[in-house]
Structure formats: structure tokens, C-alpha cells
N, C-alpha and C positions, 0 to 999 in steps of 0.2 A: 504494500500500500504506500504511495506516495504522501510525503509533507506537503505536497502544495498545496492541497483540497482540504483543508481542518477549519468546521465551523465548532464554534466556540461561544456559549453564551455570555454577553456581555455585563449580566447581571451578577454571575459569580462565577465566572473565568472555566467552566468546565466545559468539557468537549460534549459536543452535540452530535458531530458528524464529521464522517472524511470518506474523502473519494480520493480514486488511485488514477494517476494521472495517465494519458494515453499514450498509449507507445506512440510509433513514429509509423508500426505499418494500420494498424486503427484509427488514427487520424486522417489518413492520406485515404480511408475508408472511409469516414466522413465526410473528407473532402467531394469526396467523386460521387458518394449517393447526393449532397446538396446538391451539384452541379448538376447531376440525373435532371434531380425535383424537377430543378429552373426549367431544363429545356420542356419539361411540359407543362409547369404553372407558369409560366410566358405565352404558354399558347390561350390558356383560358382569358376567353372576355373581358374586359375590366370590369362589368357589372358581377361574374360571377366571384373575382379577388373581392370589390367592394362586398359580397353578400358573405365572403368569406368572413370579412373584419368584423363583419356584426356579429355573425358567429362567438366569435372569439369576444365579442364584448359581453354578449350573454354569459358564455363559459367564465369568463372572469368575475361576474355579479354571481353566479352560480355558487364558484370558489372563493368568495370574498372574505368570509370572518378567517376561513383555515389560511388563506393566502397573506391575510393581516395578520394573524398570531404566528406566522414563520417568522416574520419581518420581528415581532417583539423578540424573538428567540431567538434568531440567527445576527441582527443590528441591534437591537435593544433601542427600537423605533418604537414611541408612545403608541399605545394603540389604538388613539385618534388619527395618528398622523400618519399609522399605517394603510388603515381602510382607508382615507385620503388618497395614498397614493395608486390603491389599486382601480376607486373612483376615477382617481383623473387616469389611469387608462383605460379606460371603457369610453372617456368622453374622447379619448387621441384614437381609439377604433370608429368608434362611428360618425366623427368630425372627418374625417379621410373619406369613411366609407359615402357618405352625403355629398362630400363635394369634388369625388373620383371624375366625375365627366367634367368640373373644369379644370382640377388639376390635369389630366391628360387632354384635352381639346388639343384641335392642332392649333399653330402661329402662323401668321401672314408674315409677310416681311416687312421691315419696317417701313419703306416707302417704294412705291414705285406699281407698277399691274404686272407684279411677275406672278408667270404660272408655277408657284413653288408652297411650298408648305414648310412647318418647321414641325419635327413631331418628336416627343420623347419616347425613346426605347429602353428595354432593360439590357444590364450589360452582363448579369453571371450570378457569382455568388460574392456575396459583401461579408467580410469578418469585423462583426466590432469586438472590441478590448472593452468593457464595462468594469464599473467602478462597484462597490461595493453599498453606497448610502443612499441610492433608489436602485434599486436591484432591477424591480421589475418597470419603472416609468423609462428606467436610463435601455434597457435593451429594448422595449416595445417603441419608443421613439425613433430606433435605429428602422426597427422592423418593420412598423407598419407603414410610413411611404414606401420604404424599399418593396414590401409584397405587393403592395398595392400598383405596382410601376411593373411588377414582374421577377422583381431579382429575390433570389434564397438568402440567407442569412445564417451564418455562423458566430454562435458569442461565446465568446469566452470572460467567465465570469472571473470575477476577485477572489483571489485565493482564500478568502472569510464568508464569500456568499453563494458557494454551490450551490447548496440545500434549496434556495429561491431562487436561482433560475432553473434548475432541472424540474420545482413546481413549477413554475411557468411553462417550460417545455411540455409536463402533462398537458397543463390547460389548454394550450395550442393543439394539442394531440386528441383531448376531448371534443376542443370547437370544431372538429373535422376536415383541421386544415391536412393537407397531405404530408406524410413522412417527409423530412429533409427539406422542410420548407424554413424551418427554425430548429436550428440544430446547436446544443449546450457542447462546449469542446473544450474542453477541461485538459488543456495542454501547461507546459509547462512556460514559464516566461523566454525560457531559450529556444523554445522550437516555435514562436510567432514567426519568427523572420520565415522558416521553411513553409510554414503557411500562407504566407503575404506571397511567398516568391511560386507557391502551385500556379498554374496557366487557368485554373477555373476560375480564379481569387480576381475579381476587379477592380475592387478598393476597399478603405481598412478605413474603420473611423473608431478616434478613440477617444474617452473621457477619462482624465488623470493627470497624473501630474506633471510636471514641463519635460521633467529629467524622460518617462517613461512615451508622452509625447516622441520626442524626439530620438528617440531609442528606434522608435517605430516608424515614424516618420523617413529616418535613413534607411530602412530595410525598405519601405516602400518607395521611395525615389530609386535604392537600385534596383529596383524589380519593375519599374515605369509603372506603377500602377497609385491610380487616385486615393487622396487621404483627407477624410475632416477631422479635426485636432480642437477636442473641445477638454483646456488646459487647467480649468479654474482659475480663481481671479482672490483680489482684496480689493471687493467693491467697497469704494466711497458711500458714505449717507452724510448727505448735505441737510443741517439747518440752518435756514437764513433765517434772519434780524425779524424780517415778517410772517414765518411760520406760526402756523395752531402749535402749539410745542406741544402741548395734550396728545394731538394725534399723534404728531410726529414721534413721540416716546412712547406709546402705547407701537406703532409702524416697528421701531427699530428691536423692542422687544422680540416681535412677533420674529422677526425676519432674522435677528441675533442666534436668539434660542431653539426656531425649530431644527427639530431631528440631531437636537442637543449641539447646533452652532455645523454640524457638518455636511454643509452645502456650497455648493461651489459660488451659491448668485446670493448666499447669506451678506448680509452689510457686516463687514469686516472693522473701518475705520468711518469713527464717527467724527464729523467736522460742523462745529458748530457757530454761529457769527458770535461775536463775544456780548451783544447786549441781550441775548437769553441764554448763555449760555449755562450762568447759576441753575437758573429754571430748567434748563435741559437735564440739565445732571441729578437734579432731584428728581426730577419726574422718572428718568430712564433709574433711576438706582431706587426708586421705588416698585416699577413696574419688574425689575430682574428682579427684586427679593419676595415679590409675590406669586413666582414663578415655583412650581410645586416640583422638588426635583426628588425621583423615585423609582419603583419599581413601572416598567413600562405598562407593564399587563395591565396597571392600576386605572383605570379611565379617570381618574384626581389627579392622574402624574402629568406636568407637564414638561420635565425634561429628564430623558434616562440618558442611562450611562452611555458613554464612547464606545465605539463600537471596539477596539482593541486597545490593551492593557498598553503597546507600544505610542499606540497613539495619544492616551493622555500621558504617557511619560514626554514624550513630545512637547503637547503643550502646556504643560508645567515649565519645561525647559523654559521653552520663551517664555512665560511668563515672569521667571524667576531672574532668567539674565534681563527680561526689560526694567524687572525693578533695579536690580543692580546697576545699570544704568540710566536712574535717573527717575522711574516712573511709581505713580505712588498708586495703590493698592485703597480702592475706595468701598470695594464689595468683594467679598471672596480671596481669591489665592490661592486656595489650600486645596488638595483631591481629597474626596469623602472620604472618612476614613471609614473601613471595613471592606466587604466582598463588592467584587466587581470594581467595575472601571468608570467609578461617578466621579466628576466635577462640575465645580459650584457655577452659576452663574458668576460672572465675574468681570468688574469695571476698574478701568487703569485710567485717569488722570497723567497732565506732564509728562507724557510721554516722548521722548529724543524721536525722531524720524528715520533714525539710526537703528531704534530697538527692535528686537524681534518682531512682536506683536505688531506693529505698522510694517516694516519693511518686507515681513514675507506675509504670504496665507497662514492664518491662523483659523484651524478645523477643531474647533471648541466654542463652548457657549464664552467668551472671551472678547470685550470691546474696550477698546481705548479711545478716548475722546481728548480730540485736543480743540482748544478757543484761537478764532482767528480774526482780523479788523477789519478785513476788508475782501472784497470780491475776487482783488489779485491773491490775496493770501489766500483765503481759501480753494482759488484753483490750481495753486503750486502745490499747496498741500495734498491735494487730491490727486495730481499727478507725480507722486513723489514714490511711485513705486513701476514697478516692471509690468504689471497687468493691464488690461483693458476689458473685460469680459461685462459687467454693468454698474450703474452708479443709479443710486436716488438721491433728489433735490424736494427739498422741503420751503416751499414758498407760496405765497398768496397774489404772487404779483407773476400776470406772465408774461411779461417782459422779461423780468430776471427769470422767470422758467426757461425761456426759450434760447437767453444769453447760454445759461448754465450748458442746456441740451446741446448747443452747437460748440462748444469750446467742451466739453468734457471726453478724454479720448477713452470710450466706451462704445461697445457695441449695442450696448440697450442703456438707453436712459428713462428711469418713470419717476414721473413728477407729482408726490404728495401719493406717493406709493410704494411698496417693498419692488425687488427687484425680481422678477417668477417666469419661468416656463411655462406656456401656454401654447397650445399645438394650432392654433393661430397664428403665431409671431413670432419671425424669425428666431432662432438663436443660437447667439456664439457672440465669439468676443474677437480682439483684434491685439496685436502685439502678443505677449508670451501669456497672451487667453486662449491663443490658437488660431486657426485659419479654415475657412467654411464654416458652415450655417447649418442648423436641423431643422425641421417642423414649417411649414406654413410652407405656401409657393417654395420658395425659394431654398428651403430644406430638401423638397422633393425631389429636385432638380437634380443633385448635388452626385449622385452616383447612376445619373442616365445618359444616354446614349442621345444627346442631343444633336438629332437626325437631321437633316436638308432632303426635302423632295424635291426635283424640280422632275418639270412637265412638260418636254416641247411637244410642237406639234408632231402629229403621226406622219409617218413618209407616205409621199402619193403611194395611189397603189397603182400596180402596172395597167398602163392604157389599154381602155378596150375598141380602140379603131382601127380601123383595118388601111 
């Protein structure tokens, strides 16, 4: 049995589960029955894929509470915010599946009476790399444009989140979708490159970190094959001078703490104008200490533990070297003491720009706020890290809404809202957030075969005069 596969609950560190990782001739076996799939769910109608997705949106309302308690067991995801995330897949299934005829419609060109069309094709089989802290939103995301376009899908899950994607995988298998349409590949991190480099592979997208991005990203540049890099970020949460600060602290709570701070589009660094900024800080260090942190299963709990023992060893780390450097400790600090891998909500004042907690991602319920005077400082301040993935602005004027939105180098900016995934609206970030987009138009696009028809006229046909 291989180490790569160990889920482990993160309430009290015991093992749950392990899977033994696939060889190299079992892989190349799953590679080659996806490929199968494709060439004959490429041939199916786009209404019969759409009627597919519904499918599978029933099946996963079907599996919803056992689908949610994997998530408490295997993430130590509150078990609000797990049936949450299996919700908002069922609304990413039948949001595609509804609007399949104008996602594939064909295109005109853009000017002129040419006889041509633009039309999107499927290109194979797509491997995503998934993350471990939406198991099931982060791989059906991948999935359902890509099925819906034609193309098969292989994921290969986080070494802590087997156990929920091979449920997934049943549930796919229950909705009636066909064998090797969505396939779980439980490979090692060293045998991706041999994956990305098979001839059936036509692009790799991945969600993670820069270092693993880029790991994979060079395997896929020398294999010529396409890649969307979705990196995570340390978004910005802008409070201006004119903010509801009410709302605005009640927003950064919500968007801080859920799924215990480990999200990629979580508000990381909080910036606020200095003449609310007292009020800021009270309000938000009120709103984290009313935050119920506990056992997940508990429907009172609003924030469980980290999903791995390493990971809040981590961010203690930066916490500990931010304060050494300068940052002062206004809530929290300390990792719960006893079983499992709990930490506190937790706010840092004076913070250097320099210190951990601002300069890198921090994947913990963990926010440092610093005060600034003016418009130019709070936009330096904002750009004061390597990310671009999104940012919230907090204001009543929109004017400075719209300033903020176009000077902030982010790929999504919401104004007098958290920063969220919606299978609507594009998303991805820009700089070391990554490169391409998921979800909405322009998500869909991203691993198709965007085709040129043209049309001349037919040749005479041979004369019939004598």
C-alpha cells in the first residue's frame, strides 16, 4: 500500500483511509479507457451530455448529507459549509446543462459576409491536479464544461482527499454517466509528468500552489500541451473612509473564517482607511470571537480544524515569526490545545509588509490589518505582494468603487462583497494567481478545439451541352 493516499481525520489526527497508488502499467490503463470514453461521448448530442449533467445533479442531491459528512471526516469542513459545497455543485451541473446551446452555438466572424463559422470542438482527455479544500466543487468545475464540450476527464486528487473524490467518482457512476468519463487516478506526484506527456492527454489544469503550478506547468510546455494554473492568491479587503464598517466586518469575517480561513479567494490582508479604522478593528475582532470554533459534525460549529497537522504547524510558523517581527497579536495566536489540528481565529495589528502573514498566503483562519491615509497608500499596500487572483473594496461611493476596480491588479474584483466562485463568472487570477480562467463562457472555452469552418462555393458541375 502506498503513503501517498492517507486520509486522516482532522479532528483527532487518526487515519480514516489509504489507497495504494497506481503503478505505471494501471495508469497508462486508465489513461487509454478515458480516451476510449471520449471518442464516443464526443459523438453524443450536446443535449444528450446537457441531460447527462442533470443527471448527475440529481445523483448528487440524492448523495448529499453522506457526501457532506465525508467532507467533515476527511477536511474537517463544518457541516454547513459542506452540504454548501455539494449545493453549489448541483447549481455548476444544471447552470451548464441550461445554457449548453449557447455555450456551444457557433460564431460568425467578426466582420465582414464571410461564409465561415467558428465552432468549439472537444480535444481528448483533460487531467486536472485538485486540491484538497473543495474536493468535490474544485474537480466538478474542471468537469462539467469539459463533459459538457465532449472531452473525459482524469483527476487526480490531494494526497489527504481520496476518500471524496472516489465518492464522487460513485456518484458520476450512479448519475449514468458512462465509465471513463471521470476517472479518480491516484498516481503519484512523480508520475504526472508521464501522464501530461500520454498522446491522449490534451491539457492539465491545476489548483495549488505556485511551487506545484509550475512543477507542472514545465512538464506541460514540454509535452506542447495546454494548461490552466489556478495558483491561489493573498487577496486584498479594502475598507474605505466611506464604508458600512458593520457590513464590511461582518463580509471579512464570513470570507476570513470559512472552511477555517483555507481558500484560495479567502481575504487574506485586510486594509483599512485610517479614519474607521478603530471601528474596523473592533467590529472584525468582535465578529472572529463570536465565531464558534469546534467539532465540524456540530451544526453550532463555525470553524473546525485544519485540515492537516502540517498545515497549522505552518501557520503558527508565520504567525509566530510575524510577531517577532514586529506584529502585535490582538485575538488569538495560540493552536487549541488538545486533539486535532484546531486554530483560533486570529487578528494581527502592525504588521511589517515584510512578515509572513502579509507577504505570503496564509491558509488559516488568520488576518492582519494594517491602517493606511490615503488612496495611494492603500493601493501600494495592496499590491505589495506577488499575487493577483481577487480583491474586495469596501465603499459607498462609486466612483472610488470603480477607481479601486481598475487600478487593482486582480482578476476578480467585488465591490461591498467577499471575493466567491460562481459558475457564472469567470475565474482565475493573473501574475503568480496563475494563467486561464474556469467556469462561465470563457472557462468553457479554455481546453476546446476552437475550430474555423469556412465555406466556399461548390465547383461547377460538369457541363451538360453538347
Amino acid at each position: 500500500m502506498s503513503r501517498d493516499y492517507l486520509s486522516v481525520d482532522p479532528r483527532t489526527g487518526e487515519r480514516i483511509g489509504r489507497s495504494a497508488t497506481l503503478t505505471p502499467d494501471a495508469t497508462r490503463q486508465l489513461v487509454g479507457e478515458s480516451a476510449g470514453a471520449q471518442r464516443h461521448w464526443r459523438e453524443r448530442p450536446p443535449a444528450e451530455r446537457a441531460d447527462a449533467l442533470r443527471a448527475l445533479s440529481a445523483a448528487l442531491g440524492a448523495a448529499r448529507d453522506d457526501l457532506a459528512h465525508l467532507l467533515v471526516r476527511e477536511i474537517g469542513k463544518p457541516v454547513a459549509q459542506s452540504v454548501a459545497e455539494v449545493d453549489k455543485c448541483r447549481a455548476l451541473c444544471d447552470g451548464f446543462a441550461d445554457h449548453a446551446d449557447t455555450l456551444l452555438a457557433d460564431r460568425r466572424p467578426l466582420a465582414g459576409d464571410l461564409p465561415a463559422r467558428i465552432r468549439l470542438r472537444p480535444t481528448g482527455v483533460i487531467l486536472g491536479v485538485m486540491p484538497w479544500n473543495f474536493p468535490y466543487w474544485q474537480a466538478l468545475r474542471l468537469a462539467v464544461p469539459n463533459l459538457l464540450l465532449g472531452n473525459t476527464c482524469l483527476v487526480k486528487p490531494a494526497p489527504n482527499a481520496a476518500l471524496s473524490t472516489l465518492a464522487l467518482a460513485d456518484v458520476v457512476a450512479r448519475a449514468g454517466l458512462p465509465p471513463g468519463v471521470f476517472t479518480p487516478l491516484l498516481v503519484s506526484e512523480s508520475a504526472v509528468a508521464d501522464v501530461i506527456a500520454h498522446p491522449a492527454v490534451t491539457g492539465v489544469s491545476v489548483t495549488g500552489s505556485v511551487t506545484a503550478g509550475a512543477a507542472i506547468a514545465a512538464a506541460a510546455g514540454a509535452a506542447v500541451k495546454k494548461v490552466v494554473l489556478e495558483l491561489g492568491g493573498s487577496d486584498p479587503f479594502i475598507v474605505l473612509a466611506d464604508a458600512d464598517v458593520e457590513a464590511a466586518a461582518s463580509a471579512a469575517a464570513r470570507s476570513r473564517l470559512g472552511n477555517a480561513g483555507q481558500s484560495c479567494v479567502a481575504a487574506k490582508r485586510f486594509l483599512v482607511e485610517r479614519p474607521v479604522a478603530e471601528e474596523f478593528l473592533a467590529a472584525l475582532t468582535d465578529r472572529f470571537a463570536a465565531h464558534r470554533v469546534g467539532d465540524p459534525a456540530d451544526p453550532r460549529t463555525d470553524v473546525g480544524p485544519l485540515a492537516r497537522a502540517d498545515l497549522r504547524d505552518l501557520l503558527h510558523t508565520q504567525v509566530r515569526e510575524s510577531v517577532a517581527a514586529g506584529a502585535r497579536v490582538v485575538l488569538g495566536g495560540e493552536p487549541v490545545a488538545g486533539a486535532g489540528f484546531y486554530y483560533p481565529p486570529t487578528i494581527l495589528t502592525d504588521v511589517p509588509v515584510d512578515a509572513p502573514v502579509w507577504r505570503d498566503e496564509t491558509f488559516g483562519p488568520v488576518a492582519p490589518v494594517l491602517v493606511a491615509d490615503s488612496t495611494q497608500d492603500l493601493l501600494r499596500l495592496a499590491d505589495s505582494d506577488e499575487y493577483g487572483l481577487g480583491a474586495s473594496v469596501w465603499t459607498t461611493s462609486p466612483e472610488r468603487a470603480d477607481h479601486f476596480a481598475d487600478a487593482l491588479p486582480a482578476g476578480m474584483v467585488f465591490v461591498n462583497e467577499i471575493v466567491q466562485s460562481d459558475w457564472r463568472l469567470p475565474f482565475g487570477g493573473i501574475r503568480r494567481s496563475g494563467i486561464g480562467r474556469e467556469l462561465a463562457a470563457d472557462g468553457f472555452g479554455e481546453f476546446a478545439n476552437v475550430q474555423t469552418h469556412w465555406y466556399g462555393p461548390p465547383p461547377a458541375g460538369p457541363s451538360t451541352s453538347e
